[in-house]
mmJSON file of the N, C-alpha and C atoms, coordinates in Angstrom:
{"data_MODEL":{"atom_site":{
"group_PDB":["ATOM","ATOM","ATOM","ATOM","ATOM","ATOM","ATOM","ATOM","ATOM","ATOM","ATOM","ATOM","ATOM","ATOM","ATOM","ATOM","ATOM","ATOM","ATOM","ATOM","ATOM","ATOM","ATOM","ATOM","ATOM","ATOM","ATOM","ATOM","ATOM","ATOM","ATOM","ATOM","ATOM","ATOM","ATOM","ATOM","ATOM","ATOM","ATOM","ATOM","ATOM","ATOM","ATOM","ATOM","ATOM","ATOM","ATOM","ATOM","ATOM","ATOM","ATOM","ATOM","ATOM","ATOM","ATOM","ATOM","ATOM","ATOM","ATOM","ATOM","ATOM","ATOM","ATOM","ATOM","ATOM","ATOM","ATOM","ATOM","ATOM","ATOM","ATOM","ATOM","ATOM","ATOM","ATOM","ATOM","ATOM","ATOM","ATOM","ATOM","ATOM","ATOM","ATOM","ATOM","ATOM","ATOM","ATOM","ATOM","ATOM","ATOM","ATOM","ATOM","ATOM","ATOM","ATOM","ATOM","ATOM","ATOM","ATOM","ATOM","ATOM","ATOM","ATOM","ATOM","ATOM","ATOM","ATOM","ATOM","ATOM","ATOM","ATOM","ATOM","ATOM","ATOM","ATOM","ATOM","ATOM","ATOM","ATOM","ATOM","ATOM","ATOM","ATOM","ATOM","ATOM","ATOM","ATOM","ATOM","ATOM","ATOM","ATOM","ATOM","ATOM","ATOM","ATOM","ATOM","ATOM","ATOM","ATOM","ATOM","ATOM","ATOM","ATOM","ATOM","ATOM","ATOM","ATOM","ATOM","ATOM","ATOM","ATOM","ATOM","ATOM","ATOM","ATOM","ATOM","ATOM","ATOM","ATOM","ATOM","ATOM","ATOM","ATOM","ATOM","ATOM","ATOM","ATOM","ATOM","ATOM","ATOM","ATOM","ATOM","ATOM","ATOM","ATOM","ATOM","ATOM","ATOM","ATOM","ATOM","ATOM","ATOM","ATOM","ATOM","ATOM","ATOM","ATOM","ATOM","ATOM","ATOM","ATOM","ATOM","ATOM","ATOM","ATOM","ATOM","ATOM","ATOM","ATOM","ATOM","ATOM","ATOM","ATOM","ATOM","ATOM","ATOM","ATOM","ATOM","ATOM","ATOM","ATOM","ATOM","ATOM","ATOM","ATOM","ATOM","ATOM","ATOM","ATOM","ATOM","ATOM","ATOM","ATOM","ATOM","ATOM","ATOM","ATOM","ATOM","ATOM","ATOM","ATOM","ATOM","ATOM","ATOM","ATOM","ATOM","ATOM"],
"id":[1,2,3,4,5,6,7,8,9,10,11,12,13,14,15,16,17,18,19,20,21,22,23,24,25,26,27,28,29,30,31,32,33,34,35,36,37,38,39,40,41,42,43,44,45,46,47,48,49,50,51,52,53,54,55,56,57,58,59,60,61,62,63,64,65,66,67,68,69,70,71,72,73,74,75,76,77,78,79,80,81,82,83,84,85,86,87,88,89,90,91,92,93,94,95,96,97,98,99,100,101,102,103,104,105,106,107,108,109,110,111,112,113,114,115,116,117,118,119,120,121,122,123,124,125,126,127,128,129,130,131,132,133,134,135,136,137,138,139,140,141,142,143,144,145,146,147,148,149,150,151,152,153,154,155,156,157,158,159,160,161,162,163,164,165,166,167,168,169,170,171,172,173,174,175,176,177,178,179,180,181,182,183,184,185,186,187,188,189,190,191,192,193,194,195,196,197,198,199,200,201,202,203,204,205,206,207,208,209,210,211,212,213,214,215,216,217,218,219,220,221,222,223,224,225,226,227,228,229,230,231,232,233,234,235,236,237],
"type_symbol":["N","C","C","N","C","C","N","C","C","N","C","C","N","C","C","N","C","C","N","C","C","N","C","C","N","C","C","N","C","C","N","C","C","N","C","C","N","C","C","N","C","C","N","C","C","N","C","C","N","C","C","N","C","C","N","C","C","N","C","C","N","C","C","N","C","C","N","C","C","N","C","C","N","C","C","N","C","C","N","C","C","N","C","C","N","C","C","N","C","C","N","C","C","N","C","C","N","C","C","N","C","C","N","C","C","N","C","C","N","C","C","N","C","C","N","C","C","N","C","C","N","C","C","N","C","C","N","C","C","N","C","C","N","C","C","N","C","C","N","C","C","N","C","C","N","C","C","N","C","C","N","C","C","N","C","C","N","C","C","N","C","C","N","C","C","N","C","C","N","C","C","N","C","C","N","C","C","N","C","C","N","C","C","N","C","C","N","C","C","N","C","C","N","C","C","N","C","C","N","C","C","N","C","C","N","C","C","N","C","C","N","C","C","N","C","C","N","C","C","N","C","C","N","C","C","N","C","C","N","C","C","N","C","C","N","C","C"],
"label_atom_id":["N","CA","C","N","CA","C","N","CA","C","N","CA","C","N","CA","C","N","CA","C","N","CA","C","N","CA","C","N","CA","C","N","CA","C","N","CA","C","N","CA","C","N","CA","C","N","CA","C","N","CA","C","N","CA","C","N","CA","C","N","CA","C","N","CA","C","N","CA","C","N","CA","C","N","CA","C","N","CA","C","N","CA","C","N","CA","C","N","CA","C","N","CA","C","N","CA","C","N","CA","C","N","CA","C","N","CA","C","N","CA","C","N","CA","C","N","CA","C","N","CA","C","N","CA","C","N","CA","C","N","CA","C","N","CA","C","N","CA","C","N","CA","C","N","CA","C","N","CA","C","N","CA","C","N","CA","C","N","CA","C","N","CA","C","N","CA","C","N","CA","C","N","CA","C","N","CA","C","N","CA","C","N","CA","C","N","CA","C","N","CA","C","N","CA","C","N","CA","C","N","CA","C","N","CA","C","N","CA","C","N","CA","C","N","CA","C","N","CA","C","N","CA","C","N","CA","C","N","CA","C","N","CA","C","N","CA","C","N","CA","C","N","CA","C","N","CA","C","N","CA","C","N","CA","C","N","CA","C","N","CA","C","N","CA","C","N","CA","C","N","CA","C","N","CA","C"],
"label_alt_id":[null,null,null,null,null,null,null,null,null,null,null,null,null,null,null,null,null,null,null,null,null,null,null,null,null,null,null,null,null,null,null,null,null,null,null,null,null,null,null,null,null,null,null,null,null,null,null,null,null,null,null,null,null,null,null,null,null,null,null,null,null,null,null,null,null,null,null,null,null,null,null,null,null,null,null,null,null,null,null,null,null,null,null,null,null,null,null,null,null,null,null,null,null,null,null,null,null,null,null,null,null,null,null,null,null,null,null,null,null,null,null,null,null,null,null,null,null,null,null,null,null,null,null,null,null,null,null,null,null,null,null,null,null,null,null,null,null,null,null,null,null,null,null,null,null,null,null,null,null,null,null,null,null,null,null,null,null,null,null,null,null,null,null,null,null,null,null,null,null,null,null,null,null,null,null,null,null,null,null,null,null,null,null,null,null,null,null,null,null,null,null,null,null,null,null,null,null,null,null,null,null,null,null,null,null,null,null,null,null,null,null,null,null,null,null,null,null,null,null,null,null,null,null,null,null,null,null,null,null,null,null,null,null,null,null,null,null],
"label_comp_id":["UNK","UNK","UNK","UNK","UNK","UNK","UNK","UNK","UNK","UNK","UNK","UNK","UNK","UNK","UNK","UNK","UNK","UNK","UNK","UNK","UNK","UNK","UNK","UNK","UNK","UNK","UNK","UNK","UNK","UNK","UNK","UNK","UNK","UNK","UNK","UNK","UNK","UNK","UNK","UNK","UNK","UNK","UNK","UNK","UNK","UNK","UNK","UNK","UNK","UNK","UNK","UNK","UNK","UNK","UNK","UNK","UNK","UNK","UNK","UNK","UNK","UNK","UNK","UNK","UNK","UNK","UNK","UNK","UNK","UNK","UNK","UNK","UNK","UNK","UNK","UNK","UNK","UNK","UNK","UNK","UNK","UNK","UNK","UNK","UNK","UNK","UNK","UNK","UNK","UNK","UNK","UNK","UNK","UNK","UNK","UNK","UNK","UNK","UNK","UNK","UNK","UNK","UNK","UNK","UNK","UNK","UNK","UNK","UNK","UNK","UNK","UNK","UNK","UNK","UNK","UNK","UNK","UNK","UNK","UNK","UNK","UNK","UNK","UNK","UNK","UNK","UNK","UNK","UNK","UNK","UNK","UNK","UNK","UNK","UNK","UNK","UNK","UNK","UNK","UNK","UNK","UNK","UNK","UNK","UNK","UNK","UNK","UNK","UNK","UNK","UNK","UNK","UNK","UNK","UNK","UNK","UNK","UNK","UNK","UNK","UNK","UNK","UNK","UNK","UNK","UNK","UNK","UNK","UNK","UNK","UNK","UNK","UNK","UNK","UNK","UNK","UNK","UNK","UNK","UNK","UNK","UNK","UNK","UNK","UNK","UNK","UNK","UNK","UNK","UNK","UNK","UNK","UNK","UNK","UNK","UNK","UNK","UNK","UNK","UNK","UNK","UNK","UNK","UNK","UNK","UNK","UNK","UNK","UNK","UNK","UNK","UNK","UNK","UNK","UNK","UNK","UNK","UNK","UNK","UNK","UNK","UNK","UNK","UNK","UNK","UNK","UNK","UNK","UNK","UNK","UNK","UNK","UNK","UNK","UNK","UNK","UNK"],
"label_asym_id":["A","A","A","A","A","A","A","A","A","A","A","A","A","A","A","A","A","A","A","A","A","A","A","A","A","A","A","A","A","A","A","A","A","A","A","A","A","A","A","A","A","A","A","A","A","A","A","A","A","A","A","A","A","A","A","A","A","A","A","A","A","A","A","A","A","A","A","A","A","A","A","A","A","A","A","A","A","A","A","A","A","A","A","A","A","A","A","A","A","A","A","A","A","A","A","A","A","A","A","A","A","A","A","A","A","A","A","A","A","A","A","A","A","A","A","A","A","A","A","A","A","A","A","A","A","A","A","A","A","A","A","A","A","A","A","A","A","A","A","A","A","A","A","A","A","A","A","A","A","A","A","A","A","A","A","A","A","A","A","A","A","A","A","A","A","A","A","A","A","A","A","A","A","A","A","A","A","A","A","A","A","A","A","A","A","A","A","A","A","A","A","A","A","A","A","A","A","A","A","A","A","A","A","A","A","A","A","A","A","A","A","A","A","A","A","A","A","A","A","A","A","A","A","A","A","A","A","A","A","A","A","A","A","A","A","A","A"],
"label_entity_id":["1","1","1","1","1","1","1","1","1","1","1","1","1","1","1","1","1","1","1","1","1","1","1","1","1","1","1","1","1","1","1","1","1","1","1","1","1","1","1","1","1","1","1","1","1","1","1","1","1","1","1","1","1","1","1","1","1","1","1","1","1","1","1","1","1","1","1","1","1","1","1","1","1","1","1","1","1","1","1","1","1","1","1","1","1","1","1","1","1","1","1","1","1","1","1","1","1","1","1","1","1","1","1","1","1","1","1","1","1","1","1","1","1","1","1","1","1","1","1","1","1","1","1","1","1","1","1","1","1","1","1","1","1","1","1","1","1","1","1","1","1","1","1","1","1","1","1","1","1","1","1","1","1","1","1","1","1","1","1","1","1","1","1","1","1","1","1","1","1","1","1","1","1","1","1","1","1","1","1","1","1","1","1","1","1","1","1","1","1","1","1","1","1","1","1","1","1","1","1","1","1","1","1","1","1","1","1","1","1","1","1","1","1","1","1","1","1","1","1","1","1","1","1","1","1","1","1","1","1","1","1","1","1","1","1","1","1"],
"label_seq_id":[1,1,1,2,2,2,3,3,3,4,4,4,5,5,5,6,6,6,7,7,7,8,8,8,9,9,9,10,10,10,11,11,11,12,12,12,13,13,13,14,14,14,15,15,15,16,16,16,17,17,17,18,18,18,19,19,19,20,20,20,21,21,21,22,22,22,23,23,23,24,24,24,25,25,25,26,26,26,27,27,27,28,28,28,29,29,29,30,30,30,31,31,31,32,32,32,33,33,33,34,34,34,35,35,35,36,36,36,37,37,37,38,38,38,39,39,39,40,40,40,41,41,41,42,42,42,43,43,43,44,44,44,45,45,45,46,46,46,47,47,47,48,48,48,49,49,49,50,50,50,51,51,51,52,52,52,53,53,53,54,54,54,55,55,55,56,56,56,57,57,57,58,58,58,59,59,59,60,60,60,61,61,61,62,62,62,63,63,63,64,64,64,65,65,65,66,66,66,67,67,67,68,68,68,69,69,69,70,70,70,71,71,71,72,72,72,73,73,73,74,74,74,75,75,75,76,76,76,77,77,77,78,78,78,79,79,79],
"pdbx_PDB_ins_code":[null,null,null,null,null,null,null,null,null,null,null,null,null,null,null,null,null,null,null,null,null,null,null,null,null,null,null,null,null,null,null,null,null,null,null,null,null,null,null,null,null,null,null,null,null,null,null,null,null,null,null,null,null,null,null,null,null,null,null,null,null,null,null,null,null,null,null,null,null,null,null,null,null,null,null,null,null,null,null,null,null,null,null,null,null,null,null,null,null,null,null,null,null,null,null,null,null,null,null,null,null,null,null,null,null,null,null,null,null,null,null,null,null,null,null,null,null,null,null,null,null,null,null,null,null,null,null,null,null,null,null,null,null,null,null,null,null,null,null,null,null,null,null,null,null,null,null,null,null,null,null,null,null,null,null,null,null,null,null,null,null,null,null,null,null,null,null,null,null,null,null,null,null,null,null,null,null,null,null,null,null,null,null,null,null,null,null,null,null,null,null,null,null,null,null,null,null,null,null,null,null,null,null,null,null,null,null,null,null,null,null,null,null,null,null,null,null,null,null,null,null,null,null,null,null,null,null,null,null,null,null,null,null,null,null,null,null],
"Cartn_x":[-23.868,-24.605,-25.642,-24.941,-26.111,-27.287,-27.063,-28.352,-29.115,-28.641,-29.651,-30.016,-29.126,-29.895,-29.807,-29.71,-30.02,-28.426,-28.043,-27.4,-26.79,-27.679,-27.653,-26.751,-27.185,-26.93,-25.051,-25.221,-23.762,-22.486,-23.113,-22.036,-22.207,-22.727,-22.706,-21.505,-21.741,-20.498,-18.96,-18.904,-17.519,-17.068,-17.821,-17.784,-17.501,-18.388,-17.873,-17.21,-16.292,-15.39,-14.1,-14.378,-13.22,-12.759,-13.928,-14.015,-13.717,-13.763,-12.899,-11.495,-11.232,-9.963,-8.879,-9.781,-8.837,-8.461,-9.414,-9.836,-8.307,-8.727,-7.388,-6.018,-5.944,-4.417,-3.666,-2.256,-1.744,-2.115,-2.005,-2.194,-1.279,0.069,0.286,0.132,-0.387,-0.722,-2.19,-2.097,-3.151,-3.678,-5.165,-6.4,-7.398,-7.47,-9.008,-9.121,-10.467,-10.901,-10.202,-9.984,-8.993,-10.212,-11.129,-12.129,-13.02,-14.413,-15.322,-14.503,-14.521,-14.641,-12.907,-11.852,-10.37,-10.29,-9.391,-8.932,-7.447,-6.742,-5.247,-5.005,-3.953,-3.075,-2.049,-1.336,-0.593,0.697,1.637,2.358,4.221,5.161,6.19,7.476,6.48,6.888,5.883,6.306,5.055,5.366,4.517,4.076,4.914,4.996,5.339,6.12,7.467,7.821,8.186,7.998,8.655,9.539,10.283,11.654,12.084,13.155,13.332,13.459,12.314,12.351,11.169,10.098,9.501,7.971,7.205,5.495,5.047,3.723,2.903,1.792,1.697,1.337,2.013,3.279,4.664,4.242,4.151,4.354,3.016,1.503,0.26,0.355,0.753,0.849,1.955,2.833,3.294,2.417,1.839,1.55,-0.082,-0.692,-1.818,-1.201,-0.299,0.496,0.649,1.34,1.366,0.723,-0.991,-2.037,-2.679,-3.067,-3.173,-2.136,-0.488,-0.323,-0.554,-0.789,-0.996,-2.098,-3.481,-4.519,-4.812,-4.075,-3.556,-2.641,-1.651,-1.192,-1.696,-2.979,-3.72,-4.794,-4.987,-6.227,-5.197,-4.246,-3.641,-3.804,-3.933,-4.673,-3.092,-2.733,-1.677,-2.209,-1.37,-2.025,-1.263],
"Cartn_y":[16.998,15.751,15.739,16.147,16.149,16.988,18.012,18.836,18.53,17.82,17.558,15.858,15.673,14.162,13.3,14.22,13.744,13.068,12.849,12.415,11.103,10.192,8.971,9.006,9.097,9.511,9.815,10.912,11.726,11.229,9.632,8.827,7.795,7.53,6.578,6.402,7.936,7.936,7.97,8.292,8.126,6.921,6.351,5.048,4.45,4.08,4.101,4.085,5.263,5.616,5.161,4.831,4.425,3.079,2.188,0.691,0.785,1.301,1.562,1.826,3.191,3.547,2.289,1.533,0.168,-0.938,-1.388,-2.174,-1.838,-0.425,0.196,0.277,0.361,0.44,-1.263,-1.149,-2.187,-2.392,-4.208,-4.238,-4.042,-3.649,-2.936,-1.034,-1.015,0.624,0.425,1.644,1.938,3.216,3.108,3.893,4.218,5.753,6.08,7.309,7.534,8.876,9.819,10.866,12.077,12.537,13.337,14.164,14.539,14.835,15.109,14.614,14.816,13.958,13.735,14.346,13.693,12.306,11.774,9.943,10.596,9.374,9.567,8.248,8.098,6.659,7.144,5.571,5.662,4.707,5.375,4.117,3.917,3.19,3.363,4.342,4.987,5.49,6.834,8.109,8.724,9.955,10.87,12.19,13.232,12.724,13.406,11.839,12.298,10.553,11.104,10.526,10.78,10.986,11.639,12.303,11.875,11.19,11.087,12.446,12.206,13.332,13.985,13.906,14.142,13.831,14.897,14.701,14.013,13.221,12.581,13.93,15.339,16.239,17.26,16.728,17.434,17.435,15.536,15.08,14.831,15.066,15.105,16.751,17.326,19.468,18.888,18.737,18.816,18.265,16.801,16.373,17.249,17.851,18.416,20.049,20.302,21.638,20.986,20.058,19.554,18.818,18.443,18.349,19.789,20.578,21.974,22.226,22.2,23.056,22.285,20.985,20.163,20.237,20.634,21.354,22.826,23.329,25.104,24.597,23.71,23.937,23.03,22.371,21.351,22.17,23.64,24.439,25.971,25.912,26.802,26.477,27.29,27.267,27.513,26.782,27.039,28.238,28.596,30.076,29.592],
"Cartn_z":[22.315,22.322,23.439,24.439,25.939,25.62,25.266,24.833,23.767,22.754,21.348,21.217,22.328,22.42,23.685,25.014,25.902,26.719,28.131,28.855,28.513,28.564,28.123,27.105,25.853,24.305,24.552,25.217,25.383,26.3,27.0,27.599,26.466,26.159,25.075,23.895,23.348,22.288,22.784,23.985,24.146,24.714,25.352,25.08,24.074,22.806,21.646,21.339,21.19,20.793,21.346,22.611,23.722,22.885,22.806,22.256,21.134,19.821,18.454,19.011,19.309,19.802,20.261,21.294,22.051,20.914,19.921,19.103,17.954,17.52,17.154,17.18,18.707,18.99,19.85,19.744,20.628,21.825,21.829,23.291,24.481,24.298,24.945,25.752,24.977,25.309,26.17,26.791,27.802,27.893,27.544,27.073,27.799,28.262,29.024,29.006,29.104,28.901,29.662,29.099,30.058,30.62,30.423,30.578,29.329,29.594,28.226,27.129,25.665,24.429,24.783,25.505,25.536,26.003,25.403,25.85,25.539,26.366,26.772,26.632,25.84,25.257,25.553,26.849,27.196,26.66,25.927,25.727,25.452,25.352,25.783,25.085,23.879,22.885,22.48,22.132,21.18,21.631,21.144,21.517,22.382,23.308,24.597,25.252,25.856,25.804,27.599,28.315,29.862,29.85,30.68,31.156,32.284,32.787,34.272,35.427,35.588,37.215,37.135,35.718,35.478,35.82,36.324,37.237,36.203,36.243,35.297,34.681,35.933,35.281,34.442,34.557,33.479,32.043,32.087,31.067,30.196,31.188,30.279,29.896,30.317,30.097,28.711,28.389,27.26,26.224,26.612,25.571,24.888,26.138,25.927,24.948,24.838,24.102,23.262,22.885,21.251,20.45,20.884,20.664,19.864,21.056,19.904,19.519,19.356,18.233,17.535,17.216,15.613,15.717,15.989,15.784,14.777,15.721,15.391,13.68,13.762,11.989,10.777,11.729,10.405,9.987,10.958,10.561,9.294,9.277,8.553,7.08,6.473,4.872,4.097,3.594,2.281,1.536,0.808,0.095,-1.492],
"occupancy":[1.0,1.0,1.0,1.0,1.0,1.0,1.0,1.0,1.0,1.0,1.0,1.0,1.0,1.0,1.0,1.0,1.0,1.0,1.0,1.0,1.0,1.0,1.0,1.0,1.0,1.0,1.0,1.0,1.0,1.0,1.0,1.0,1.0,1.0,1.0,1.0,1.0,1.0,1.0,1.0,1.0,1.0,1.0,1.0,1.0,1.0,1.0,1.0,1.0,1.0,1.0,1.0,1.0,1.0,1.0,1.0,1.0,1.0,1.0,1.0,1.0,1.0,1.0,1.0,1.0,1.0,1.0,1.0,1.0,1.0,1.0,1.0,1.0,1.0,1.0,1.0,1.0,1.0,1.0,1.0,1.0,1.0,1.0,1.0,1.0,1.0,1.0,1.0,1.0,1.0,1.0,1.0,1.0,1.0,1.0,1.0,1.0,1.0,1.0,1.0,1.0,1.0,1.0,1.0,1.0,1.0,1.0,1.0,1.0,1.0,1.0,1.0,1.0,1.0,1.0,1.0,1.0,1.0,1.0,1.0,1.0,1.0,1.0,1.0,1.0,1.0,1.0,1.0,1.0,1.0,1.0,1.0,1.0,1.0,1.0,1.0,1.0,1.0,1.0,1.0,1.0,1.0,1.0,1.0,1.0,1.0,1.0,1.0,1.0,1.0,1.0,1.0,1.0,1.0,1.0,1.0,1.0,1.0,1.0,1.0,1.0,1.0,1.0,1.0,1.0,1.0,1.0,1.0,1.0,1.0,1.0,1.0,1.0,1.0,1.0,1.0,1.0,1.0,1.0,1.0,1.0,1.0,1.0,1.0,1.0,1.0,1.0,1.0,1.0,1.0,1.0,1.0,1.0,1.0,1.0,1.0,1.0,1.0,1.0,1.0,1.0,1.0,1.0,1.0,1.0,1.0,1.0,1.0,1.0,1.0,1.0,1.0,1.0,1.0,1.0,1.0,1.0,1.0,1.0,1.0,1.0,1.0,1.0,1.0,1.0,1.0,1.0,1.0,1.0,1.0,1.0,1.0,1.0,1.0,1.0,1.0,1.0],
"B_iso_or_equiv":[0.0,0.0,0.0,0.0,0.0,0.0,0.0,0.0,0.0,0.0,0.0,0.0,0.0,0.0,0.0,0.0,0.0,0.0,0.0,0.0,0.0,0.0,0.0,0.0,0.0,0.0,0.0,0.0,0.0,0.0,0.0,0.0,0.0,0.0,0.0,0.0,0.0,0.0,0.0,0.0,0.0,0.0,0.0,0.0,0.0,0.0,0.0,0.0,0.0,0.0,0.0,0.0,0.0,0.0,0.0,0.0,0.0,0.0,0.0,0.0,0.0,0.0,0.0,0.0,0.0,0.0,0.0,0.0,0.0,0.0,0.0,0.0,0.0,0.0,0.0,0.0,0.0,0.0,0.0,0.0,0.0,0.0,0.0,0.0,0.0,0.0,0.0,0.0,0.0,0.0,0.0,0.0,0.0,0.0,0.0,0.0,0.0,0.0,0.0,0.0,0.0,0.0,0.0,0.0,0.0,0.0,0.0,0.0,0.0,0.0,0.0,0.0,0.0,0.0,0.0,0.0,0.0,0.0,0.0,0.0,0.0,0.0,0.0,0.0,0.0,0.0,0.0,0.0,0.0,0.0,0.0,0.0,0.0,0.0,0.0,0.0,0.0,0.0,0.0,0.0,0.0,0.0,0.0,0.0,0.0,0.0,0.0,0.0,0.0,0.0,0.0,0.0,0.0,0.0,0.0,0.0,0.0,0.0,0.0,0.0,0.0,0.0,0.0,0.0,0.0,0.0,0.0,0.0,0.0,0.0,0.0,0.0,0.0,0.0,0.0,0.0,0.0,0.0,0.0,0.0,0.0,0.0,0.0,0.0,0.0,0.0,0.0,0.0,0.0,0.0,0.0,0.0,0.0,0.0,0.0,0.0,0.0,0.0,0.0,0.0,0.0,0.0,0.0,0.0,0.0,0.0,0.0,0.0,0.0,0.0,0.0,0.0,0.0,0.0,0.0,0.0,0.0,0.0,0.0,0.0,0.0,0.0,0.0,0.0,0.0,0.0,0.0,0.0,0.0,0.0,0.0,0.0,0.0,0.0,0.0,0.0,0.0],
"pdbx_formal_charge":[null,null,null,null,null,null,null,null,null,null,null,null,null,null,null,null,null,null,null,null,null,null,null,null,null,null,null,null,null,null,null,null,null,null,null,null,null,null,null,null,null,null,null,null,null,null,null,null,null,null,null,null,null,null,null,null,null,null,null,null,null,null,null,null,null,null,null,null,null,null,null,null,null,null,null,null,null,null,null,null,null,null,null,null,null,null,null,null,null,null,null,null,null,null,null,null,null,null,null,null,null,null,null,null,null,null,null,null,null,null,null,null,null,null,null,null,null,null,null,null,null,null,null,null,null,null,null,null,null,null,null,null,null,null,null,null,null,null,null,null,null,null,null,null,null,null,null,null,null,null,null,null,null,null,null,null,null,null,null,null,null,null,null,null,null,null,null,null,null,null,null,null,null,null,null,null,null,null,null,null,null,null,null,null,null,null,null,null,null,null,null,null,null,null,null,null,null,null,null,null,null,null,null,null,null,null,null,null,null,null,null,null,null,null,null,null,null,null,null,null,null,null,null,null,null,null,null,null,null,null,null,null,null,null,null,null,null],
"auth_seq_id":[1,1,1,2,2,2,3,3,3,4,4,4,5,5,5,6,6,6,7,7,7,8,8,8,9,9,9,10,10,10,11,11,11,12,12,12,13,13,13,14,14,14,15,15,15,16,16,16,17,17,17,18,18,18,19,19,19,20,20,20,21,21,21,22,22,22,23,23,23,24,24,24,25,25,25,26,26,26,27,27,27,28,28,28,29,29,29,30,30,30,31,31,31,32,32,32,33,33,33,34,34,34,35,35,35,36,36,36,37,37,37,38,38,38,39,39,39,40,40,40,41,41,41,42,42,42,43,43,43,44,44,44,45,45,45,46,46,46,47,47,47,48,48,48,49,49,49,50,50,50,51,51,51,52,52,52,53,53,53,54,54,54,55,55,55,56,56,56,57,57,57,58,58,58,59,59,59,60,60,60,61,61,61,62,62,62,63,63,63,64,64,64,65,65,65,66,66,66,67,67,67,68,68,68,69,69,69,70,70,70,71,71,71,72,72,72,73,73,73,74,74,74,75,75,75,76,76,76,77,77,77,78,78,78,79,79,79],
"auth_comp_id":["UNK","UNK","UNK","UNK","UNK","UNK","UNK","UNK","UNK","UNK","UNK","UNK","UNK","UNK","UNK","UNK","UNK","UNK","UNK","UNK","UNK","UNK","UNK","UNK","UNK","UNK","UNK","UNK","UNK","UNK","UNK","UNK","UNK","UNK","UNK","UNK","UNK","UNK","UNK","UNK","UNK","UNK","UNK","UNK","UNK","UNK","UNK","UNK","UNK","UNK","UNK","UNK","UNK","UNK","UNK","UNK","UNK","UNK","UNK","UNK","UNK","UNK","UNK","UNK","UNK","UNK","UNK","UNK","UNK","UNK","UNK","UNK","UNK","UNK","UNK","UNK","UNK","UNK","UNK","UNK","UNK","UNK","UNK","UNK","UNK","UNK","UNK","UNK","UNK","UNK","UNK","UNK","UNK","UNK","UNK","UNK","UNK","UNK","UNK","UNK","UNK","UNK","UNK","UNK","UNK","UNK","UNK","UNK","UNK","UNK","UNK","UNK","UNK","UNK","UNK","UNK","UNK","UNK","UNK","UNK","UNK","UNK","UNK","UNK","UNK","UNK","UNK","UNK","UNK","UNK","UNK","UNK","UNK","UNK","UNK","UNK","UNK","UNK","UNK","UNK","UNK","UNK","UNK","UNK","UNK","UNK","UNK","UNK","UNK","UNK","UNK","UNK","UNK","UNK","UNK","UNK","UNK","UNK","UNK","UNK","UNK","UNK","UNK","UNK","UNK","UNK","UNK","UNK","UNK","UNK","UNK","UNK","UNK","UNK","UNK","UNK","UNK","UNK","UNK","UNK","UNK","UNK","UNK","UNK","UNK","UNK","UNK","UNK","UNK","UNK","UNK","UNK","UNK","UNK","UNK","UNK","UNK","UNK","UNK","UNK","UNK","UNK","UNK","UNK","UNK","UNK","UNK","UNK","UNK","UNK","UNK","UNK","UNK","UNK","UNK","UNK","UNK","UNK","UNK","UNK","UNK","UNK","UNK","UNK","UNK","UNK","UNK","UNK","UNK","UNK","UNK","UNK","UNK","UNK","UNK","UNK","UNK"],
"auth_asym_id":["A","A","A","A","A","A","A","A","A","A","A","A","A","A","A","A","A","A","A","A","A","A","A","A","A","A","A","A","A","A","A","A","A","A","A","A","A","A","A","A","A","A","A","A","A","A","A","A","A","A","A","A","A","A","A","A","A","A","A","A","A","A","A","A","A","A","A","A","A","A","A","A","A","A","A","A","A","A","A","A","A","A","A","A","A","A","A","A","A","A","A","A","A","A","A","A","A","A","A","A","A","A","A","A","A","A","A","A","A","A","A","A","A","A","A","A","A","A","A","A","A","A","A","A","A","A","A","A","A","A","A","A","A","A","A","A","A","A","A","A","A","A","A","A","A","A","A","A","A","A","A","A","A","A","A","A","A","A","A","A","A","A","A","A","A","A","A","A","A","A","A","A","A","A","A","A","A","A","A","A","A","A","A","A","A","A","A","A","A","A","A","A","A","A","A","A","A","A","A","A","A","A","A","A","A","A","A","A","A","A","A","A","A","A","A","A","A","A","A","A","A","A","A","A","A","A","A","A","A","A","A","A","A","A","A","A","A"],
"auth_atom_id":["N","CA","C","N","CA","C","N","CA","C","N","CA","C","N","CA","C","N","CA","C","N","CA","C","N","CA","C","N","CA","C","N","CA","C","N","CA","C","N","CA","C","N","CA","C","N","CA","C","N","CA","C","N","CA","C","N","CA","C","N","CA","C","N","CA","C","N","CA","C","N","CA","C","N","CA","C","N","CA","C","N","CA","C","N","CA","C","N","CA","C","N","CA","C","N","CA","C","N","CA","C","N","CA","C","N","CA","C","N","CA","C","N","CA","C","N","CA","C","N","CA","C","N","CA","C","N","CA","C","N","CA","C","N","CA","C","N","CA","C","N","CA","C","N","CA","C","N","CA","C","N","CA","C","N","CA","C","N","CA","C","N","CA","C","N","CA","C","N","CA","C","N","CA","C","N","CA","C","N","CA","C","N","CA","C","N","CA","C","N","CA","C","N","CA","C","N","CA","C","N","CA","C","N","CA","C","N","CA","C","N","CA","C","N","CA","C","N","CA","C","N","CA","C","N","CA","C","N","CA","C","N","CA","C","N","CA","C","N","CA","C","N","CA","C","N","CA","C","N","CA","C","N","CA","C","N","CA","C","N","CA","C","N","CA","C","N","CA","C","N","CA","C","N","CA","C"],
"pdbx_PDB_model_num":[1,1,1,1,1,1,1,1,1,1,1,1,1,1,1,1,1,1,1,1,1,1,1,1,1,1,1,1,1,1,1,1,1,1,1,1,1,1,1,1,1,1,1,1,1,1,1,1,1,1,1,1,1,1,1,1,1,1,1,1,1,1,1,1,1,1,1,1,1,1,1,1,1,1,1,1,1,1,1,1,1,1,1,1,1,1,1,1,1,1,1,1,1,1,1,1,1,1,1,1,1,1,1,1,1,1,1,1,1,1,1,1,1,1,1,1,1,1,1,1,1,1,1,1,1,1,1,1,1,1,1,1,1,1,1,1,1,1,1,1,1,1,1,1,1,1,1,1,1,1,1,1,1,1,1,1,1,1,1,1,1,1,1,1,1,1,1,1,1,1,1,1,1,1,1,1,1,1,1,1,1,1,1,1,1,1,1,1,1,1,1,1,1,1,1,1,1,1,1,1,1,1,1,1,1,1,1,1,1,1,1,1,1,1,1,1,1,1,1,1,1,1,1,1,1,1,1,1,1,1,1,1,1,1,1,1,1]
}}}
């Protein structure tokens, strides 16, 4: 986006996107950009669920592993 349509342009959409995303989900859960196009929803249930004893970088490293692998098996072709 930054290169074919400028800086501006390329904070813009994730923005965007932030504001659908929120619009989207409960108001209990809590939403913000991780870094470039990632956002991180935080909430008391899901994905990757906390563990007691567990770092908050424990528990975003798992959930960021089972992100790609359900990446990695929605790109696998049935035969």
């Amino acid at each position: 986006m930054n290169d074919s349509y400028g800086h501006l342009t390329g904070d813009e959409l994730p923005r965007q996107f932030g504001a659908e995303l929120r619009s989207a989900c409960r108001a209990t859960g809590v939403i913000g950009r991780w870094g470039g196009d990632e956002f991180i929803l935080l909430y008391d249930c899901g994905l990757a669920a906390h563990t007691a004893g567990e770092e908050m970088k424990e528990l975003v490293a798992r959930a960021d592993a089972a992100m790609y692998e359900q990446k990695a098996a929605s790109r696998v072709k049935v035969a």
